[in-house]
PAZAPA-4460 file (N, C-alpha, C; in steps of 0.05 Angstrom, whole numbers, plus 32768, in hexadecimal, padded with zeros to 4 digits):
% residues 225
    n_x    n_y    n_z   ca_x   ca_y   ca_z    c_x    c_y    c_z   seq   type   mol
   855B   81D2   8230   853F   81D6   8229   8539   81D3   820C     1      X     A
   854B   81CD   81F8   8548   81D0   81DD   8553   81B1   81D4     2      X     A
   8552   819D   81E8   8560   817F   81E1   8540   8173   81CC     3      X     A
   8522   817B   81DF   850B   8168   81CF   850D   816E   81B5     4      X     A
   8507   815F   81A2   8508   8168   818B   84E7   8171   8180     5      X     A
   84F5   8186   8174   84CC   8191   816C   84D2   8197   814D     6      X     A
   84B5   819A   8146   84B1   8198   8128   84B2   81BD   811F     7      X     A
   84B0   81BF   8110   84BA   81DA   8103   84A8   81F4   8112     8      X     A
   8495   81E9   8113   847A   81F9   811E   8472   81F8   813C     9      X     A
   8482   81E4   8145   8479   81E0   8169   8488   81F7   816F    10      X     A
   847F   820B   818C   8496   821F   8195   8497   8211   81B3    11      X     A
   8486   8200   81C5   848B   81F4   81D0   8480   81D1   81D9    12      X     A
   849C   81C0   81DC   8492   81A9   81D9   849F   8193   81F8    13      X     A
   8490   8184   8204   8499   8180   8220   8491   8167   8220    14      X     A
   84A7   8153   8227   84A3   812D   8224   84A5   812A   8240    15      X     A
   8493   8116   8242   8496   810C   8265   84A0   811E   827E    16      X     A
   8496   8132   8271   84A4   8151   8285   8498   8146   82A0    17      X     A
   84AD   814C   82BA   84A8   814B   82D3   84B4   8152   82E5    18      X     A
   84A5   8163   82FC   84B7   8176   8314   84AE   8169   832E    19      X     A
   84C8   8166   833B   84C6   8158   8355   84D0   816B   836E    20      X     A
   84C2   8167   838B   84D1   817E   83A0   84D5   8165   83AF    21      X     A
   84F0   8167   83B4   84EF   8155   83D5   84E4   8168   83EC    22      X     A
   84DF   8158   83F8   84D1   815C   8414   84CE   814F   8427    23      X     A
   84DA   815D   8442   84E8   8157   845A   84CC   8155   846F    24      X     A
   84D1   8140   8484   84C1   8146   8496   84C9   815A   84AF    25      X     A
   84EA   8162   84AD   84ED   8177   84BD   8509   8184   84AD    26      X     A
   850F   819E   84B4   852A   81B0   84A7   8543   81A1   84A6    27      X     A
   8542   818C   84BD   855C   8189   84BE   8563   816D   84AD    28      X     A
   8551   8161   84A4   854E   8143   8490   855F   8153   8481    29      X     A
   855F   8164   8470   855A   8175   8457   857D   8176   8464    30      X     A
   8593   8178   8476   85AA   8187   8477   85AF   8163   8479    31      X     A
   85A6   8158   848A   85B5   8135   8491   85B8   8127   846E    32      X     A
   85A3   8128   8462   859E   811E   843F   85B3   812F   8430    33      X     A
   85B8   8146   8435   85D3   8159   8427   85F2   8146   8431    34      X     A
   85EB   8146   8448   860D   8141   8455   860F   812A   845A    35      X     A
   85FD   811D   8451   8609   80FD   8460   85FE   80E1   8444    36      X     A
   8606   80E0   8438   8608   80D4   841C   85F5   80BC   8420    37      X     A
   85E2   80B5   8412   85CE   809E   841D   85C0   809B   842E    38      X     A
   85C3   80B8   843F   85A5   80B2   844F   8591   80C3   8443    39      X     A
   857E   80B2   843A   8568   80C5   8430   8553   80CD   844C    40      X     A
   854F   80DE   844B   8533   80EF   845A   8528   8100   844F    41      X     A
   8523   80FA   843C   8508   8101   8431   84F7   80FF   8415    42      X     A
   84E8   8102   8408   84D6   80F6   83FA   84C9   810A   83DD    43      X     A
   84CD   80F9   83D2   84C9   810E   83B2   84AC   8118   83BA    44      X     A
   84A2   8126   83A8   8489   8131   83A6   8484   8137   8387    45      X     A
   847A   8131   8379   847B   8134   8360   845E   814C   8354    46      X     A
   8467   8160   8352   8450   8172   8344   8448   816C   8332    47      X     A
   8456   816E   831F   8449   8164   8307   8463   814C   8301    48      X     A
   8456   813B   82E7   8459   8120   82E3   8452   8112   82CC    49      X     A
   8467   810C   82B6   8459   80FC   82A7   844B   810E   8285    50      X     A
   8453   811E   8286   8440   8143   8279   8447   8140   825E    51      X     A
   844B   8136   8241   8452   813B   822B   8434   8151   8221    52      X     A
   843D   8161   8212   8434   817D   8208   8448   8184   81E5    53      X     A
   8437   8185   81D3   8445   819B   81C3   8431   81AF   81BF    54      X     A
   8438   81C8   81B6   8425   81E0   81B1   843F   81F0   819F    55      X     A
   8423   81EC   818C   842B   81FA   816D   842C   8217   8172    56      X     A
   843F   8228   815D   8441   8248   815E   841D   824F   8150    57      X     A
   8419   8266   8163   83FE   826E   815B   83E7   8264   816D    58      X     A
   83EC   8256   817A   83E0   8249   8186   83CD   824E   81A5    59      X     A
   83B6   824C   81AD   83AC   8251   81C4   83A8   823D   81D4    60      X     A
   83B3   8230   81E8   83B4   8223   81FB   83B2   8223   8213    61      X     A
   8399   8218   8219   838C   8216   8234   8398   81FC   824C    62      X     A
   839C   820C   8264   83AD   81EF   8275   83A1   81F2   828B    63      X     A
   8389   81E3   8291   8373   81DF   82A6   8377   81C3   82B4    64      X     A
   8369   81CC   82D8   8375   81AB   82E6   8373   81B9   82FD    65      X     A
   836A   81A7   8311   8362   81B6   8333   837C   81C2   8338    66      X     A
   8376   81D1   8353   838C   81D1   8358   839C   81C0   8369    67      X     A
   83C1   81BE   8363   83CB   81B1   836B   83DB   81A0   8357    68      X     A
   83CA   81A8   833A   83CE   8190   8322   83E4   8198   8316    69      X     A
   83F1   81AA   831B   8412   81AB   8311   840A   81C5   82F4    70      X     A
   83F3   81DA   82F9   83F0   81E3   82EB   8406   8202   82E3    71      X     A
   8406   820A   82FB   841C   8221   82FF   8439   8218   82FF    72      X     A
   8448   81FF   82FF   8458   81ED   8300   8461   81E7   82E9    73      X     A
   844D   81E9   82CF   8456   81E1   82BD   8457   81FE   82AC    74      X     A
   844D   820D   82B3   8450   8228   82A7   8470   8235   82AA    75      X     A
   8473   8234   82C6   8493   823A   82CB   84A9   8222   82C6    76      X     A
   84A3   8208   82BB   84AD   81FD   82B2   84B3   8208   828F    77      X     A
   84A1   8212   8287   84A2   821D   8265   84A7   8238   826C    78      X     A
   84AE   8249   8283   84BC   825F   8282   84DB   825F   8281    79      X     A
   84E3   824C   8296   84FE   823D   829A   84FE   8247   82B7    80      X     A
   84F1   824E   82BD   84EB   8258   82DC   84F9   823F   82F3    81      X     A
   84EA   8228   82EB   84EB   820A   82EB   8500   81FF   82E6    82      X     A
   8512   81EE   82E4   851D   81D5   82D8   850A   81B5   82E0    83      X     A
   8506   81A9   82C9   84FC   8190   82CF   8508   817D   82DE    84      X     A
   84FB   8171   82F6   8509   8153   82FB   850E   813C   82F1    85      X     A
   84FB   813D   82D4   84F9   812D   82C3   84EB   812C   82B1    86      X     A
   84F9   8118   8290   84F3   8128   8276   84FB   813D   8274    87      X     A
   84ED   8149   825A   8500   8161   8253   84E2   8176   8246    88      X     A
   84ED   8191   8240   84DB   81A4   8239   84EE   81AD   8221    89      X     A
   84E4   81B8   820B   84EC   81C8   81F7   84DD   81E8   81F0    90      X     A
   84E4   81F7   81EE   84D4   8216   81EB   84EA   822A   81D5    91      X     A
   84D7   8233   81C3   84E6   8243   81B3   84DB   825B   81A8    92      X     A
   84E6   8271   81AC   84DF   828B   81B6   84DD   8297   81CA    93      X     A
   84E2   82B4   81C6   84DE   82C3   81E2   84C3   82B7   81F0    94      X     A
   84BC   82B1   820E   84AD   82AA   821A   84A9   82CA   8228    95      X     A
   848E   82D0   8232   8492   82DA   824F   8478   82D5   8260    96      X     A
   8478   82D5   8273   846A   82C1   8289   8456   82DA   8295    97      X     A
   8446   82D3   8298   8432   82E3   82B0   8421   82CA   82C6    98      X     A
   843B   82C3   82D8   8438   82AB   82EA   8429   82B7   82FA    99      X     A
   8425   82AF   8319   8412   82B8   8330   841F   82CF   8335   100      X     A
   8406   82DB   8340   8411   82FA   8355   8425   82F7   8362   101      X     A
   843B   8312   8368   8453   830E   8372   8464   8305   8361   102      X     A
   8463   82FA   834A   8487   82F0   8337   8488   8301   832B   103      X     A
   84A2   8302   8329   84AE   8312   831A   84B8   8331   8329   104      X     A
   84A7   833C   8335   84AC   835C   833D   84B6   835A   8357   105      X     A
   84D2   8373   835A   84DC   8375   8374   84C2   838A   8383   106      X     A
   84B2   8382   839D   84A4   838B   83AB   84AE   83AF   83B2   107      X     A
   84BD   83AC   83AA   84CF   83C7   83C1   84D9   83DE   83A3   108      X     A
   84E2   83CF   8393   84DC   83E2   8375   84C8   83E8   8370   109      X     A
   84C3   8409   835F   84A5   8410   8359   84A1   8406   833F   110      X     A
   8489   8408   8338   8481   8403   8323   848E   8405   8306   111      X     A
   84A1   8418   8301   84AD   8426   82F4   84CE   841C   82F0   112      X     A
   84D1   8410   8308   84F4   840B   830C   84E5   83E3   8307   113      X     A
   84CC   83DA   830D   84CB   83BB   8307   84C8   83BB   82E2   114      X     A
   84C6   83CB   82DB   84B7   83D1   82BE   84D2   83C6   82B2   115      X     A
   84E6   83DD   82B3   84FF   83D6   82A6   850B   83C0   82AF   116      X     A
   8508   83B0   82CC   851D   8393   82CE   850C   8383   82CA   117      X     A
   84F5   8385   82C9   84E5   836C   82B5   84EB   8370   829C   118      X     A
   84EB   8380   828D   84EB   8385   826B   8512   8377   8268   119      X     A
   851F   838B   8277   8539   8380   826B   8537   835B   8279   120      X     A
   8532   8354   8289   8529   8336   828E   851F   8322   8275   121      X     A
   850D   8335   8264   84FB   8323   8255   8512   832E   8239   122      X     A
   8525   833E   8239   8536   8339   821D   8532   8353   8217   123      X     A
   8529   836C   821D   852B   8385   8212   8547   839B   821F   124      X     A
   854E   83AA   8205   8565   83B5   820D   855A   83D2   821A   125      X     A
   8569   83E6   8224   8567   83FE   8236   8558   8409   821F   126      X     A
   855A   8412   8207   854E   8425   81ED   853A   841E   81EB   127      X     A
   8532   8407   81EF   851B   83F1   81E3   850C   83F5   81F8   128      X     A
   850E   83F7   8211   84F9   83F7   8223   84F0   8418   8225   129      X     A
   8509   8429   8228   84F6   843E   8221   84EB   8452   820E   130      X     A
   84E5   843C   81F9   84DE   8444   81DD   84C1   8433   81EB   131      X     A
   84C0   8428   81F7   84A3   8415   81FB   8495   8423   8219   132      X     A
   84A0   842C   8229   849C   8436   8244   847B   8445   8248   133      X     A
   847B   8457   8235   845D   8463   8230   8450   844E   8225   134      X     A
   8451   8443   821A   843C   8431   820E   8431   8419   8229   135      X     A
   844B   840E   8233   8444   83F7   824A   842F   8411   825D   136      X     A
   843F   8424   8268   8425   8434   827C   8418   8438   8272   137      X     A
   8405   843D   8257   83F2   8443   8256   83E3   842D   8258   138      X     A
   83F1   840F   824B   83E3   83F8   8252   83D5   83F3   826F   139      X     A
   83E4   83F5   8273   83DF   83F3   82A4   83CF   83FA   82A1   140      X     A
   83D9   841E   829F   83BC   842F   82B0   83BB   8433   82CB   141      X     A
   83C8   8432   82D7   83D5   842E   82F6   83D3   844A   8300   142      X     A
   83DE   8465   82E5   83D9   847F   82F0   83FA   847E   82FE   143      X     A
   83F6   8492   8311   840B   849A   8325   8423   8487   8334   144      X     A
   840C   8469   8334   8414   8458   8345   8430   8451   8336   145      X     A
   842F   8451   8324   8443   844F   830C   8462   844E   8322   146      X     A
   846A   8462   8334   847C   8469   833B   847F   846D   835C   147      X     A
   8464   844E   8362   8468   8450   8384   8479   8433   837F   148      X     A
   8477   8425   8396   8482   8409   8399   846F   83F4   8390   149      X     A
   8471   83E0   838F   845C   83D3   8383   8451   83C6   839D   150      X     A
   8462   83C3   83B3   8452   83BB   83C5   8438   83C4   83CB   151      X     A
   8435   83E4   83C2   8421   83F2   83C5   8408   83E9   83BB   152      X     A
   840D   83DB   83A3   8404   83D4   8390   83E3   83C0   839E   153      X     A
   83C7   83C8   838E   83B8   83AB   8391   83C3   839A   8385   154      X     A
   83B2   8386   8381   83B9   836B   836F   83A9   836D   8356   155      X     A
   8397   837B   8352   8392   8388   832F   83A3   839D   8323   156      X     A
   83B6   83B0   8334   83C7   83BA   832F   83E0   83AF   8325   157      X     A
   83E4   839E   8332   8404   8388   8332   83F4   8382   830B   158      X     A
   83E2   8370   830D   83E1   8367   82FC   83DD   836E   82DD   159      X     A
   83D6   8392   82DE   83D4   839D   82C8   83F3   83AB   82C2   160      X     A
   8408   83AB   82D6   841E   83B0   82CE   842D   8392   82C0   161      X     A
   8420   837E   82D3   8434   8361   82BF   8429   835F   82AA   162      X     A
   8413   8368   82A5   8409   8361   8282   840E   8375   826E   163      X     A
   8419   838D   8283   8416   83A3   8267   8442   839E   825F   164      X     A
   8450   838D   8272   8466   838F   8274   8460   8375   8255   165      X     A
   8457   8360   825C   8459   8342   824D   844C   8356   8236   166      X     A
   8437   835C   822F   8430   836A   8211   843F   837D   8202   167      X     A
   8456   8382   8210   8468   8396   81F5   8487   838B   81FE   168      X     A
   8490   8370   8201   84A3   836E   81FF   84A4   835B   81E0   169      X     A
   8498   835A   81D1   849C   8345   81BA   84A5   832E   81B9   170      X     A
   8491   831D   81D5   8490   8302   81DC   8481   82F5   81C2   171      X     A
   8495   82E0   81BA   8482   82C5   81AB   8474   82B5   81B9   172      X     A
   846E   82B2   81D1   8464   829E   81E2   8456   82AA   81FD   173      X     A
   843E   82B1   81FF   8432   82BD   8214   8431   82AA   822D   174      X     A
   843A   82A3   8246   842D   829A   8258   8417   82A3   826D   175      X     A
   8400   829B   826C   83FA   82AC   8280   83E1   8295   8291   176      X     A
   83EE   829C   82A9   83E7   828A   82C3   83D0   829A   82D2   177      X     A
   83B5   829E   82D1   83A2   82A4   82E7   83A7   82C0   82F2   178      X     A
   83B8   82D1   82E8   83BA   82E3   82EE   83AE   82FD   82EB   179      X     A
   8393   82F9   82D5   8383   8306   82C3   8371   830D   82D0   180      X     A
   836E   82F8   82E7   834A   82F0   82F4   834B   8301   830F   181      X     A
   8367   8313   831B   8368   8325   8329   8361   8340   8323   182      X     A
   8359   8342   8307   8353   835A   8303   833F   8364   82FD   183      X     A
   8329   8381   82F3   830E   8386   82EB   830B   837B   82E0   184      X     A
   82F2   837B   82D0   82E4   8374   82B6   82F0   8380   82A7   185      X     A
   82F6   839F   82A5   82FF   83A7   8289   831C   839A   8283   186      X     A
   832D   839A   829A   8344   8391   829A   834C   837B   827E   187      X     A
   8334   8360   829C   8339   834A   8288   8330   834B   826C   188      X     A
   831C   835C   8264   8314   8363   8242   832E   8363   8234   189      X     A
   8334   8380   8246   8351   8385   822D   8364   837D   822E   190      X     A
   836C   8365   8242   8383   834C   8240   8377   833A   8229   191      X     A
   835A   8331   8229   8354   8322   821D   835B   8327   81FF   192      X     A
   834E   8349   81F5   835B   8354   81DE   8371   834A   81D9   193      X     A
   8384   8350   81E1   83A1   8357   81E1   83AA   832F   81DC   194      X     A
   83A1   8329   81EB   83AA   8307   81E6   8392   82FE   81C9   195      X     A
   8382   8305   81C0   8379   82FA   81A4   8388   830F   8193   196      X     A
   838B   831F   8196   839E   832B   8181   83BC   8328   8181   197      X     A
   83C8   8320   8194   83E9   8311   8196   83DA   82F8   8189   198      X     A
   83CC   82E4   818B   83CC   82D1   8175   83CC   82DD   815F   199      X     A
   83C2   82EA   8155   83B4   82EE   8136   83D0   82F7   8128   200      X     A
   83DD   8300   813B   83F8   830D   8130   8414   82F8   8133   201      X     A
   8400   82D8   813C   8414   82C1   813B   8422   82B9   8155   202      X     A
   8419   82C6   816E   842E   82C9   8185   841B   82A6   818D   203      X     A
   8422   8294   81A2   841E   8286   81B5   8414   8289   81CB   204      X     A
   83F9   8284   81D1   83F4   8287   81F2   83EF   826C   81FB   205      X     A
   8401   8268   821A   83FB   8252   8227   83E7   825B   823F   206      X     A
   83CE   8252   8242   83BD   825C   825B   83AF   8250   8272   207      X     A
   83BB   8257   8288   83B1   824C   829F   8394   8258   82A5   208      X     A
   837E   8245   82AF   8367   825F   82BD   8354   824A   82C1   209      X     A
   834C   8246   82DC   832F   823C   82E3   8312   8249   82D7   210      X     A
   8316   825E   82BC   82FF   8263   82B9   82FD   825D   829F   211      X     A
   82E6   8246   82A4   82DC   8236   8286   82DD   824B   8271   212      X     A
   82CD   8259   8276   82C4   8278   8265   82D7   8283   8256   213      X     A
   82F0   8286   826A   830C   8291   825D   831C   8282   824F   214      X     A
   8317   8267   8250   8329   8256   8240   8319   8255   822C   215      X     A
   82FE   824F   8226   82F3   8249   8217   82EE   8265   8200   216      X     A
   82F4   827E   820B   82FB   8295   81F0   8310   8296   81EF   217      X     A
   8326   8282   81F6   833E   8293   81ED   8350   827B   81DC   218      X     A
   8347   8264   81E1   835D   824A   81E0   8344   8236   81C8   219      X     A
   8358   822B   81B6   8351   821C   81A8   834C   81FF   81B7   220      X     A
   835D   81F5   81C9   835E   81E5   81DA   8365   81E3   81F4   221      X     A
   8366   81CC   8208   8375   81CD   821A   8376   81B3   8227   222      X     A
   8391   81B5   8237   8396   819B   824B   838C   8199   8267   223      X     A
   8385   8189   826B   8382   8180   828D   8390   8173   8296   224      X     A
   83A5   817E   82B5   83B2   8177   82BA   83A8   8164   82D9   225      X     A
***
């Protein structure tokens, strides 16, 4: 992930980046194409294709495109979530991702027990997370729920625990994928806070979101994919 070459100030930079799924017209193509050398059955699919990107440290970046356009694809490609099928990606600094609902958290851990294997995930040690632990719950706001399962969880709940987890691990590189637009109005305010002031203090945000509105207060620019 560190082969593109970038200039002193890029924290991530991606040449001809591209992810491909083969795809079978039935399960068993997929075992005959494993075991039997040269018979192909089946057929690339290419998500995304073709993608060069640099984005400077400090930076607000908007990544808009219907769906289907390889927009969530290329986000977990700059998490490392991904490996490319082709070209290459470069990223430097702690990243941490707030991809679609559901990544990242075991369903069946509570709120409390996902807190700590996301944090040590994103690079924090056992002292470090619970020197931060009150601060992330007070971010949430979740209350009680803090310590049910997350399955319990709504989906404005899920999502004020992934953002209050990504805002105190001392990420250089924010990702955040559509995950904002699940939650209240106040919610999204004080994400919005929280991401103009991680710039101002130099951090990176890369941002996914069908809402003109949201890209357009938060991002200096953006791509269409």
């Amino acid at each position: 992930r560190e082969s593109v070459p970038m200039s002193s100030s890029a924290v991530i930079r991606a040449s001809v980046l591209g992810k491909a799924y083969r795809i079978f017209k039935h399960p068993a193509d997929r075992l005959v194409e494993l075991l039997v050398p040269g018979r192909q059955r089946g057929t690339d699919f290419w998500a995304l294709q073709g993608v060069d990107l640099t984005v400077q440290a400090g930076e607000a970046v908007g990544v808009i495109g219907r769906n289907g356009s390889g927009k969530s694809t290329l986000l977990q490609l700059v998490c490392g979530i991904l490996q490319p099928s082709a070209g290459e990606i470069a990223v430097r600094g702690r990243v941490a991702g707030l991809l679609e609902l559901g990544a990242g958290f075991n369903p069946d851990f509570t709120g409390r027990e996902n807190v700590h294997l996301a944090a040590v995930i994103l690079g924090l040690r056992a002292n470090e997370i619970a020197a931060r632990f009150a601060a992330i719950e007070a971010f949430a706001g979740i209350g009680s729920f803090i310590d049910r399962p997350v399955r319990e969880y709504s989906s404005g709940m899920y999502a004020r625990l992934a953002f209050a987890v990504c805002a105190h691990v001392d990420a250089d590189i924010l990702v955040v994928d559509e995950i904002l637009a699940v939650g209240d109005a106040a919610f999204q305010q004080k994400c919005m806070r929280y991401l103009r002031g991680f710039r101002v203090g130099g951090g990176t945000v890369l941002f996914v979101s069908h809402s003109e509105a949201s890209v357009l207060a938060l991002c200096e620019r953006a791509v269409c994919l």
